[in-house]
Every structure is written in C-alpha cells, then in structure tokens.
Residue, then its C-alpha position, 0 to 999 in steps of 0.5 A: x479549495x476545490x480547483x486546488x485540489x483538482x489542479x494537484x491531482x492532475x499533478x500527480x496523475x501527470x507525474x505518474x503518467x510522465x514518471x517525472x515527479x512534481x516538487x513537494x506538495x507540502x512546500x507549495x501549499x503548507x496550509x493543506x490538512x489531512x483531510x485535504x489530502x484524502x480529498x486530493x487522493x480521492x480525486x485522483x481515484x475518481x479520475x482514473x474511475x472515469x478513464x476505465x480503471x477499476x479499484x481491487x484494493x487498498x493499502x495501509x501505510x506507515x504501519x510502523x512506529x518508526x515510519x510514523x515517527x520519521x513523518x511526525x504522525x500518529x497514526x497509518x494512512x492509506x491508498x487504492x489499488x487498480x487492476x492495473x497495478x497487479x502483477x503476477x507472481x515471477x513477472x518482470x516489472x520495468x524500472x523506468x515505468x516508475x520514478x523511484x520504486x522500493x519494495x515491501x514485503x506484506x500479508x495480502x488479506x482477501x476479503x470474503x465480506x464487505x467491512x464498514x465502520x466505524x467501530x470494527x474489530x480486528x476481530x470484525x476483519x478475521x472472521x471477514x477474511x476469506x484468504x491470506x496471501x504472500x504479496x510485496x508491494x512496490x511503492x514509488x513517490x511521484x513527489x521528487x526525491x521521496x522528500x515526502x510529508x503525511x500530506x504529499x503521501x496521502x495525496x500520492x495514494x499512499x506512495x502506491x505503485x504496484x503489488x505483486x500477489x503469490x498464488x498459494x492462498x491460505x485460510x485464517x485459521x492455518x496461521x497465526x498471523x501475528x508471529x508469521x514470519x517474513x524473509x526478504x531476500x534481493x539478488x539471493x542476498x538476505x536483506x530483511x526480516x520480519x513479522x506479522x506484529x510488525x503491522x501495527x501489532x498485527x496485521x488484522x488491526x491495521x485492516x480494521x483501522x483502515x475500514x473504519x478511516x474509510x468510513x468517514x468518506x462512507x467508503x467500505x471494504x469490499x469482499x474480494x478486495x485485496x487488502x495490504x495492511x502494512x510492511x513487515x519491515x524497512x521499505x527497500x531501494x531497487x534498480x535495474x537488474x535486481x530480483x527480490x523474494x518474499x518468504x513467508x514459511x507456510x504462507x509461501x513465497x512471491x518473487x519479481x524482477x526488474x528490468 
C-alpha cells in the first residue's frame, strides 16, 4: 500500500506541475478508503516540504449538504495551503497555471492560538481567532474533467489551487459570523449569494471540525495559519478574461483577475 500511495502522489504533484490531469484516481484503485486518501495527500504535502514549500494554512471542503450529497458523504474534508498559493487582493492570476479552475468566495479565519483536538468547539475556535478576512479560494482538480470522487478529492489536497486574501482584517466580535453576507460578482454581473450559515452552519463549526479531524494524524492548527472553512455557495467556472469579487458588507471585499 505504501508505494501505491507514494506512486499517486507523484501523480498528482506531476499532474499539478504539467497542468495535465491524470484519470480518476477511484476508477483505478476502487478499493482505496478514506484514510488512504488522507495518506495520500499527506505524502504530497511531505514532498512538497522537503522541496522548499512551506504550509500557511488549511481548507474545508464540501461544507455544504449539497456538495456532500453530490459526493455520496456525510461529512467536509480537507487540504493544506502553501506559501505559494496565496495571491494579493487584485492580482492577476494566469489560466493556464491551472487545469480547470473555479472560484469560491469564504470567511478566512486567522488564528491567534494553536487548536488541537479532539473534542473542540466552535466556541474552542472563536476565542482562538484573532482576525476574520474576506478570501475566495480558486480550486482547480488535478483529476480529468472534475469526475471527482471523496477519495480523488482528499487525495488532490481537497481540489485546492490558490487563495486570494483581502487586506481589511476584522475581529470576531465586529461581526456575526453566521448571517454575514457574501455577494459574488463576475464581470460585474451578479452571479452569487450567500452566508456565513452556509458553512456547515457556521463557519467556526467547520474550523472546529477540521481541528479535530486533524487530530487524528496529530496535526494542529497553528496560530497565524489561514484557515478557509468552506464556500458560502456554489463553486463557480472561470476563463480567460474574467474578474470576480467578493463583497462581504463590513468585512470588506477581495477581487482577481485572470489571464
């Protein structure tokens, strides 16, 4: 099982290097579980450790009963975030650095403490947030045609690409979390709404849920991570040309462009 794991991993990290997608991990290898998949991602993180990245987050993923649903699961999962996924609020981002890339609009959470489960709270994450920020995740599947399983998904890190990360920082007692509202706009055009309940009921749940999935591979959150707990609503396709923005009232707004 570990060079199965090994070999796809070097897969999906050749896949994301070439921007030539590989064919669905789950009709290849039907007998793979969940954990392995995690295992899987796992690898992928520890290579790109080794070659020089460092970790400045995490992403929840499929938040959202729908997304669940469509997946056949019960439950979000998750992916690691690189210093080299982050881009400025406004940048450009080039097209053709992805395979298939889609946008989502999320509350950015910022920790000021570590968090390690099991057993934690969305209480446990509030008092541990130092700073909520207007983000919008762009998710690109390194698996062909986006016919993604739960399995292909974990695996691909949670079909994470990039974030895009607003510069006005607001504390969690300026807002409540659960009705703030999110417009999506693309090419000016209204395309999306939604709120922060949108994210497994509120976005500090699918916080805690992930810190206390992560326990089980003793790994924490770590105070000054960026945490994306989940989108706010339906994943949305971009191409060359577009520019799409986030407004998110008092939280302020993100916006990116591709090219």
């Amino acid at each position: 099982m570990q060079m199965l794991i090994e070999n796809l991993a070097e897969e999906l990290l050749e896949a994301e290097r070439t921007n030539q997608p590989i064919a669905p991990i789950t009709d290849r290898h039907n007998t793979l579980s969940v954990a392995d998949s995690y295992h899987i991602q796992l690898e992928v993180v520890k290579r790109k450790l080794k070659a020089g990245r460092t970790i400045i987050g995490k992403k929840v993923g499929l938040t959202s009963k729908a997304m669940q649903n469509m997946l056949g699961v019960d439950e979000p999962d998750y992916g690691h975030l690189f210093d080299d996924m982050k881009v400025e609020n406004g940048e450009t981002v080039k097209i053709d650095s992805m395979v298939a890339p889609k946008i989502e609009a999320e509350i950015g959470f910022i920790l000021g403490e570590d968090l390690t489960g099991p057993n934690l709270t969305y209480l446990d994450v509030m008092m541990a947030t130092k700073y909520v920020v207007p983000t919008i995740e762009i998710i690109d599947s390194r698996i062909a045609d986006w016919k993604i399983k739960l399995v292909d998904t974990i695996a691909d890190n949670g079909s994470s690409a990039k974030v895009v990360v607003g510069e006005k920082l607001s504390t969690i007692d300026q807002i409540d979390l659960r009705s703030a509202s999110m417009v999506l706009y693309k090419n000016e055009e209204l395309i999306a709404t939604g709120a922060g309940a949108a994210a497994l009921g509120h976005p500090s749940h699918a916080v805690a849920w992930l810190a206390n999935k992560l326990s089980e591979f003793n790994i924490s959150l770590k105070a000054g991570e960026l945490i994306l707990p989940g989108a706010l609503s339906a994943a949305i396709l971009v191409s060359n040309g577009d520019t799409v923005t986030a407004e998110f009232g008092s939280l302020g707004s993100v916006s990116v462009r591709f090219e």
